[in-house]
C-alpha positions as CSV (number, residue, x, y, z in Angstrom):
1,X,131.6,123.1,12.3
2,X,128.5,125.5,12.7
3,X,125.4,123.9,14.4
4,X,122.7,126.1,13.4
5,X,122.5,130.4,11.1
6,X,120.4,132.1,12.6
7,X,119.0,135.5,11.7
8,X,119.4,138.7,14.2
9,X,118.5,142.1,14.4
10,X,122.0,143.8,14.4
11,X,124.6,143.4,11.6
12,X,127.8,141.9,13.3
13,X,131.3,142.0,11.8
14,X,134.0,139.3,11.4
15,X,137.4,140.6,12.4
16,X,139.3,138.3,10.6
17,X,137.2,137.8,7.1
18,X,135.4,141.5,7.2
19,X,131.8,139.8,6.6
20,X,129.0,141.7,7.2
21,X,125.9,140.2,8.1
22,X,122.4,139.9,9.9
23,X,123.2,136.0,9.8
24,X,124.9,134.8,12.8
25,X,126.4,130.9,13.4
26,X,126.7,128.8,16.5
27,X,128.4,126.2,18.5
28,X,126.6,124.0,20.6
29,X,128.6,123.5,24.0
30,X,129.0,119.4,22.2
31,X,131.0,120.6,19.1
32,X,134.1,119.3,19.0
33,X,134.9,122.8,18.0
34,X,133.5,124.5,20.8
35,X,135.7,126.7,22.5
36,X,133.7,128.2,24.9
37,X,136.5,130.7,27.3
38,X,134.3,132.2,29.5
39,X,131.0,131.7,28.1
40,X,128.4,129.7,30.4
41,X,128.3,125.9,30.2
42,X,125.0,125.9,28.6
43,X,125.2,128.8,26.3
44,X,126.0,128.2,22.3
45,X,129.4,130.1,21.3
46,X,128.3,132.8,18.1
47,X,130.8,132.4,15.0
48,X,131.2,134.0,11.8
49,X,129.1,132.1,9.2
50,X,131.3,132.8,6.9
51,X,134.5,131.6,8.3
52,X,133.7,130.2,11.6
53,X,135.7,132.8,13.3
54,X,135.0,133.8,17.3
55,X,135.8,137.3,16.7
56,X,132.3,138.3,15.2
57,X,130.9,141.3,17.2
58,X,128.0,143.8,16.6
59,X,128.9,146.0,13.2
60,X,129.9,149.8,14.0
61,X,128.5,152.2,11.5
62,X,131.9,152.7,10.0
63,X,132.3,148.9,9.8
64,X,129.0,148.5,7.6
65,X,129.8,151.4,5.6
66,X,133.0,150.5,4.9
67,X,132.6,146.4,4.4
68,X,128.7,145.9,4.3
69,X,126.5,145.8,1.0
């Protein structure tokens, strides 16, 4: 479960669904789904709006070529 999309700056890419996207979700630290390894107790964990994956990093320029729109 997403808490809140928000709308960044960068594009980010999902390595599991291959979204690409300016649109960003997150995890309050009180989601049961929070898993938050190594990320501060107060901080929100950043997911894949998509597909609610963790692996959702900045975009290289191949990645938006290749996956973007």
């Amino acid at each position: 479960m997403i808490n809140n999309i928000l709308e960044g700056k960068e594009q980010n890419y999902c390595m599991d669904c291959h979204h690409v996207s300016y649109e960003y979700g997150e995890r309050e630290p009180d989601n049961p789904d929070y898993d938050g390894d190594g990320i501060a107790d107060d901080e929100s964990q950043v997911v894949c709006p998509k597909c609610e994956s963790t692996h959702y990093y900045f975009a290289t320029d191949e990645e938006i070529k290749e996956h973007g729109k």
